[in-house]
C-alpha positions in Angstrom: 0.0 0.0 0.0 1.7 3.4 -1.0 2.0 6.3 1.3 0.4 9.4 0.1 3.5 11.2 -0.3 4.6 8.9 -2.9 5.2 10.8 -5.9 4.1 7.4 -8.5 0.8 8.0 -7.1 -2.0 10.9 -7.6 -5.1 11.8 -5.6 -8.4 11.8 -6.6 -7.9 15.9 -6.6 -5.3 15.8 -8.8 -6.4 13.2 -10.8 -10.2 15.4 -11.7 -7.7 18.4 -12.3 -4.9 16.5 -14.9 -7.6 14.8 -16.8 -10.2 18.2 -16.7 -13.1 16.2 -15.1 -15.2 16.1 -11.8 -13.8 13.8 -8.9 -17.0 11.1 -9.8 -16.0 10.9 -13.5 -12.8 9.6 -11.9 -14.0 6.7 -10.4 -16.1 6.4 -13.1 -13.0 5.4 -14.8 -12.1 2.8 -12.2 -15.2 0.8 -12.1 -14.8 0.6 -16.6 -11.0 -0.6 -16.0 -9.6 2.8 -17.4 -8.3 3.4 -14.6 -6.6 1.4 -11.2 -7.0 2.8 -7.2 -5.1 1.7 -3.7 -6.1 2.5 -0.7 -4.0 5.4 0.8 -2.1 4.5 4.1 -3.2 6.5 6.8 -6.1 7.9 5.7 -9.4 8.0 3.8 -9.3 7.8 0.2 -7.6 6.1 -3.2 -4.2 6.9 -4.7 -4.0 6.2 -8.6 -1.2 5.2 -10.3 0.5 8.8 -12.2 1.6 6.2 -15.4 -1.9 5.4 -15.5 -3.3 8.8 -15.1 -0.7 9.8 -18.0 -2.1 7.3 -20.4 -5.4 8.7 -19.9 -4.6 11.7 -20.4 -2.6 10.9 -23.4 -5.7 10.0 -25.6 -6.3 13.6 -25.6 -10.0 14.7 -26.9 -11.1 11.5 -25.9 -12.3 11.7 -22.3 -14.2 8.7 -22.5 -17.6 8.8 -20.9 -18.0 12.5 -20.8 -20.1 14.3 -23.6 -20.3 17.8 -22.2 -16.6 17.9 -22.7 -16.0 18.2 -26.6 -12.9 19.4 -28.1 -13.5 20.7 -31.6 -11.5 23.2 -33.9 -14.4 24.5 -35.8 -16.6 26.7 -34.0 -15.8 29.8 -31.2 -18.4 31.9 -29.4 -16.8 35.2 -27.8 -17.8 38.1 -26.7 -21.1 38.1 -28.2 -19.1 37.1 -31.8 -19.3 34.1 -33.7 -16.2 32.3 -35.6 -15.5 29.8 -37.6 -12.2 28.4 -37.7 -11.1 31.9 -36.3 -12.7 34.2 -38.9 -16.0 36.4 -38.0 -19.1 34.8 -39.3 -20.5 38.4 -40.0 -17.4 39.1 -41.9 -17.8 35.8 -44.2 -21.8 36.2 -44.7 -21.1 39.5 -46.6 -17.7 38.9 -48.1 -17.7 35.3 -48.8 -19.3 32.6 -50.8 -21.3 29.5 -49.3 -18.6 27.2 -50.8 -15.8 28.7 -49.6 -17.7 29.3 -46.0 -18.4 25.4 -46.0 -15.0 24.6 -47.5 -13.3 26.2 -44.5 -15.6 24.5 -41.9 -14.8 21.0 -44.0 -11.2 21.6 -44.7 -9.7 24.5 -42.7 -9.0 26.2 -46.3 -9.5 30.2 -45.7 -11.6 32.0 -48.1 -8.7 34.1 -49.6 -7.6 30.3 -51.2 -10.3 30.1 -53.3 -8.2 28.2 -55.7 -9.2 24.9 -54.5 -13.1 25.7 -53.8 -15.3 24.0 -56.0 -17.7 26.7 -57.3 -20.2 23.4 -58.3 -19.4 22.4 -54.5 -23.7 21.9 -54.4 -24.6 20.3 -58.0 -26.8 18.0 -58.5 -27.3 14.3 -60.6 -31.0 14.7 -61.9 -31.1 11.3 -60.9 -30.6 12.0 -57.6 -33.2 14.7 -57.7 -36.0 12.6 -58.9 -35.6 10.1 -56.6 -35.6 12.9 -53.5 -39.0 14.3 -55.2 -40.4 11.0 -55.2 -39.5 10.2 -51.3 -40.7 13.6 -50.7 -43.8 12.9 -52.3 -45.1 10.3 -50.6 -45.2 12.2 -47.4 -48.9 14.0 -47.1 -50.0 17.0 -48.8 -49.6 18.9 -45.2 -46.2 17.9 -44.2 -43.7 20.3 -43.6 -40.5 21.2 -45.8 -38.3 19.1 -42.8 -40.2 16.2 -42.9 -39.9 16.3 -46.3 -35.8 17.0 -45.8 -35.9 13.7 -42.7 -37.2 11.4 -45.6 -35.5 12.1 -48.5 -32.0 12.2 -46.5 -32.8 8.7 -45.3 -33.6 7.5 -49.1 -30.9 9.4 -50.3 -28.7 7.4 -48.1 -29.9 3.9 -49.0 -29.4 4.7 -52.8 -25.7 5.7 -52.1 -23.8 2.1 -52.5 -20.2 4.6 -51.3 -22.4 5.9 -48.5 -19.7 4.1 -45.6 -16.7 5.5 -47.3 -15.9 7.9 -44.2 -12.7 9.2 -46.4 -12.6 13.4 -45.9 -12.7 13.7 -49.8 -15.7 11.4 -50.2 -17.5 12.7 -46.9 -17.4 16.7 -48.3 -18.2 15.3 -51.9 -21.4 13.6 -50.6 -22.2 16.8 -48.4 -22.1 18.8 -51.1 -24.0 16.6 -53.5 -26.3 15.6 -50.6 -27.5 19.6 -49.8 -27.9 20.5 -53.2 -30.2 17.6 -54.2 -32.4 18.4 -51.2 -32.6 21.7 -52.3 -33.4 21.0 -56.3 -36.1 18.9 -54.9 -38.3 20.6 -52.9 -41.6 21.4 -54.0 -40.8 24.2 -56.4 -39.4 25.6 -59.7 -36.0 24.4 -60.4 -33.4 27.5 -60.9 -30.0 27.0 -62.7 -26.9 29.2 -62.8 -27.3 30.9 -59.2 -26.0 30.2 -55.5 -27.6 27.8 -53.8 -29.7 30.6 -51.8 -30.5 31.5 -55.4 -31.9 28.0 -55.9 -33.8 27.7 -52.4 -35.3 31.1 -52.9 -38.1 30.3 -55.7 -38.9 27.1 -53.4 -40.0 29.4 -50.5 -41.7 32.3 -52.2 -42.9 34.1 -55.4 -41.4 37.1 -54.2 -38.6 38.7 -56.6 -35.5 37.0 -55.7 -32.6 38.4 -53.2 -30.0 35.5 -52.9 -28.0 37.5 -51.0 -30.1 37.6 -48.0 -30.9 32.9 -48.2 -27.2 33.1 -48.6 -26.0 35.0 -45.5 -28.3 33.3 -43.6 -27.2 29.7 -44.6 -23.8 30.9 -44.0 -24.5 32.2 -40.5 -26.5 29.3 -39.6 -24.2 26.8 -40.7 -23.0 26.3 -37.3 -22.9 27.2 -33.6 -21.0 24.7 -31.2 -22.2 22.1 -29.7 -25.9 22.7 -30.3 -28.4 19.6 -29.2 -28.8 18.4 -32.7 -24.8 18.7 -33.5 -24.2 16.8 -30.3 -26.5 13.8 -31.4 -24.6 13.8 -35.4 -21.5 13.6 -33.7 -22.2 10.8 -31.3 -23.6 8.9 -33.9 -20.3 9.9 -36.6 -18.1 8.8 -33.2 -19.9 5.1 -34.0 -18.7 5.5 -37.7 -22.4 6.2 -39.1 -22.5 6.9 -42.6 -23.1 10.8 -43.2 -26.5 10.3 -44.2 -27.3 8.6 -40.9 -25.3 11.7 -38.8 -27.5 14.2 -40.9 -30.8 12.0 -39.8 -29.3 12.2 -36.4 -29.5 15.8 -36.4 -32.1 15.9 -37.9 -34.1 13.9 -35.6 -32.6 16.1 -32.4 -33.8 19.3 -34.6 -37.1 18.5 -34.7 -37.5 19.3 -31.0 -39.7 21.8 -30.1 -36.8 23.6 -27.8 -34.9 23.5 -31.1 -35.4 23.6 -34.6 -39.4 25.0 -34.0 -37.8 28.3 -32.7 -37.7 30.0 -35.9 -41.9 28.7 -36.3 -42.4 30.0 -33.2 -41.0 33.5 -33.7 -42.8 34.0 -37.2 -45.9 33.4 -35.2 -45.1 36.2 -33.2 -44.1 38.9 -35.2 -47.0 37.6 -37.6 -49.1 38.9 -34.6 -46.9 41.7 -33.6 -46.4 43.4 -36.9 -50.6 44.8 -36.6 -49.6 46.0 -33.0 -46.5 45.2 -31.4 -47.2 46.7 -27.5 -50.6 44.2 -28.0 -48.6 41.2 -28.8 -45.5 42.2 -26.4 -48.4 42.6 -23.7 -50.2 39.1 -24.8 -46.6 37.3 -24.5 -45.7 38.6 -21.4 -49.3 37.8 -19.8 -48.8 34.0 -20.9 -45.5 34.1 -18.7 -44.0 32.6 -21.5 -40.4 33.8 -23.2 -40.9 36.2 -26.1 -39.9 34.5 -29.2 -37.0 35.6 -31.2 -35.8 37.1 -27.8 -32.2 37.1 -25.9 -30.0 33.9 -26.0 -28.4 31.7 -23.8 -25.0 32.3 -24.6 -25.0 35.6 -26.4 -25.4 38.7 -23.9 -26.3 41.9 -25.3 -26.6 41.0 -29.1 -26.8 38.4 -31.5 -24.1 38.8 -34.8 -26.1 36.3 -36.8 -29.3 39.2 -36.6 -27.4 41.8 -36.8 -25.9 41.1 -40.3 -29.5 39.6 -40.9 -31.5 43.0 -40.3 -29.3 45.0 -41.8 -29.7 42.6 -45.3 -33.3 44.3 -45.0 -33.2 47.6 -44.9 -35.9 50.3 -44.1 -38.4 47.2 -44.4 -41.5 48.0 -42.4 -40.4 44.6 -40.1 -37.6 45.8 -38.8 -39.3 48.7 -37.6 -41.4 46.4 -35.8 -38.5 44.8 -34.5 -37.1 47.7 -33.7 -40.6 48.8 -31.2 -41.1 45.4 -29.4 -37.1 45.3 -28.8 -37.2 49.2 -27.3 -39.4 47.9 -24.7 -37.6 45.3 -23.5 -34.4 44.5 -22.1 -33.4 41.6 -24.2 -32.2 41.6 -27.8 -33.1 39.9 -31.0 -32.1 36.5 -32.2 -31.5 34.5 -35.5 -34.6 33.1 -34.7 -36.8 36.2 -35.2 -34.6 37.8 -38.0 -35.2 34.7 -40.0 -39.1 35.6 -39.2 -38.2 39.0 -40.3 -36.8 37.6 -43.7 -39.6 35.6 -44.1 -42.7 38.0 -43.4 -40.3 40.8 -45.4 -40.6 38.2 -48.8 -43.9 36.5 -47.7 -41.8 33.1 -47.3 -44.0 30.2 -46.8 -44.5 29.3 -43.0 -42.1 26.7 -42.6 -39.6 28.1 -44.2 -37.6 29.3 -41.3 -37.3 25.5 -40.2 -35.9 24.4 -43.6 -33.8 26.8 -43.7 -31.8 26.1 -40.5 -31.9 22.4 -40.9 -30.2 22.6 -44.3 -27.9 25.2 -43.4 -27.2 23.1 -39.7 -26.2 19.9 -42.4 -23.2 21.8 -43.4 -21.9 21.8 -39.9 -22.8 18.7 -38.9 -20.8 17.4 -41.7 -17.9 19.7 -40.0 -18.6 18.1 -36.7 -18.9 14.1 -38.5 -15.4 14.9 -40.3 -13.7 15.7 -37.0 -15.3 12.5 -35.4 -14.1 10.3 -38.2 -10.6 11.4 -37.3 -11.0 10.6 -33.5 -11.2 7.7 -31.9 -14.1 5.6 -32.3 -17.5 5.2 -29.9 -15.5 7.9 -27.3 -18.7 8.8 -26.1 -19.6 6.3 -23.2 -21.5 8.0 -20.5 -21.9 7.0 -16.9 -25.2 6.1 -16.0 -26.8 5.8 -12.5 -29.2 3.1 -12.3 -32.0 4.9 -9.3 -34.7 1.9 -10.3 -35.3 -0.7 -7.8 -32.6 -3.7 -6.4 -33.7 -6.6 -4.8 
């Protein structure tokens, strides 16, 4: 039995501070075998092995068993900023291109390199596009644009006889291929020789087109950390699902009405407050409910992703009404309601705002799947207390 001054040997303390994780994740380890304890002489408590400990440590972004501890290169939030891979998302949704934006979240290639970006980076097989169309068909007439997205991703998949070549190069070619046929197939005219807001645009309104606006907001929606719905694509990427699968993943965590319903919910709110926004501030605040569109978790005085978003719209009437409910209270606006403010500003159909941030969210996912490919496999274990009944 060691003494506790023996320097081979760590406490539980230092342990929890070498491997970044609380004192019960610790013997969490133990009781899985990553880990081996002794008794410390003298006193209460376990010694581990430092060799050990150093091992552990050693597998890096692994930290097996804990979820909420993800290392990932792709995505910062600071100071009420958003980057990705170091560069300011406001900066790349008005200077940028899509491709290059999702080139630098799939690669790490910078904008300025636009040599190796593939302008086609989104084209489509019109084989591929008719047999989305027909998935999404067979869902009924009332269905909304996602679940039209959930189906055809999951067909898409099965047609794909390459789908569980996890190689980089195949993984951003299928992305690529994989967005843009969901796109040419949704319920809609099919536009050629435009972005791929260009394209999504006619599929969401008659209005006259501004690609500009679809692609800055695909851009700045593209990603944001470890969101729910990124969380659940990259556990499933970390068990070396096909792409297809992670995107279902996500897609599946999305649909959550704490998640990918926020932008619905918000267009149902400035729908009201745009005839009388002190009525509908008043009515929200009487429900004791959050006002939609409103304040953020992480953000604390303002949101970049609107900012750049409102300012794509002008002196439209709808910002003025964003501008009268957010004077009177003591939040800010999200992405949430300035994607409602897009979509009442080009009377965009009402699930738009969904269908947009799922297809924009499948860029990042395949970000997040990419840098799971490269770690190791099934990392994600978590402890789980059993609290049912023993006999």
């Amino acid at each position: 039995m060691p003494s506790e001054g023996d320097e081979n040997y760590l406490t539980t303390a230092e342990v929890a501070r070498r491997l970044q994780v609380k004192p019960a994740t610790v013997y969490a380890y133990v009781s899985r075998g990553l880990l081996t304890s002794v008794r410390a002489r003298g006193r209460r408590g376990s010694l581990f092995p430092a060799a050990d400990v150093e091992r552990l440590a050693a597998r890096s972004v692994e930290h097996s068993g804990v979820v909420e501890r993800i290392e990932s290169e792709l995505t910062l939030l600071q100071d009420d900023n958003l980057y990705y891979r170091g560069h300011s998302a406001h900066s790349l949704a008005t200077t940028a291109t899509l491709p290059q934006v999702a080139t630098l979240l799939w690669t790490g290639q910078p904008p300025s390199d636009s040599g190796g970006v593939n302008p086609d980076l989104f084209g489509v097989e019109r084989e591929g596009v008719e047999l989305a169309r027909a998935a999404m068909e067979v869902v009924p007439a009332g269905a909304r644009l996602t679940d039209r997205l959930r189906v055809a991703v999951a067909v898409l998949g099965a047609a794909d006889p390459l789908r569980f070549d996890l190689s980089a190069t195949s993984v951003t070619a299928a992305a690529g291929r994989l967005i843009g046929t969901l796109v040419a197939a949704l319920p809609g005219p099919i536009v050629t020789r435009t972005t791929l807001g260009g394209k999504l645009w006619p599929k969401l309104t008659d209005a006259e087109p501004r690609p500009e606006v679809l692609d800055a907001a695909l851009i700045l929606l593209a990603d944001h950390g470890l969101a729910v719905s990124t969380v659940a694509a990259r556990v499933a990427a970390s068990a070396r699902a096909n792409l297809y699968a992670v995107i279902s993943a996500g897609l599946g965590a999305l649909d959550g009405q704490y998640h990918g319903a926020a932008p619905t919910l918000a267009y149902e709110f400035l729908d009201r407050a745009k005839h009388d926004p002190l009525k509908a501030l008043s009515d929200q605040l009487r429900s004791g409910e959050p006002i939609p569109g409103f304040g953020h978790r992480i953000y604390q005085h303002r949101d970049p992703r609107a900012d750049v978003l409102l300012e794509l719209l002008g002196d439209h009437p709808i910002v003025s009404t964003v501008h009268a409910i957010a004077e009177r209270t003591p939040t800010f606006p999200n992405s949430d309601l300035a994607i409602a403010a897009v979509m009442h500003a080009y009377g965009f159909r009402p699930d738009a705002g969904d269908a947009l941030f799922a297809l924009a969210r499948m860029i990042g996912w395949t970000a997040h799947a990419l840098e799971e490919y490269a770690a190791p496999a099934l990392r994600f274990r978590t402890l789980g207390i059993y609290t049912g009944q023993t006999t």
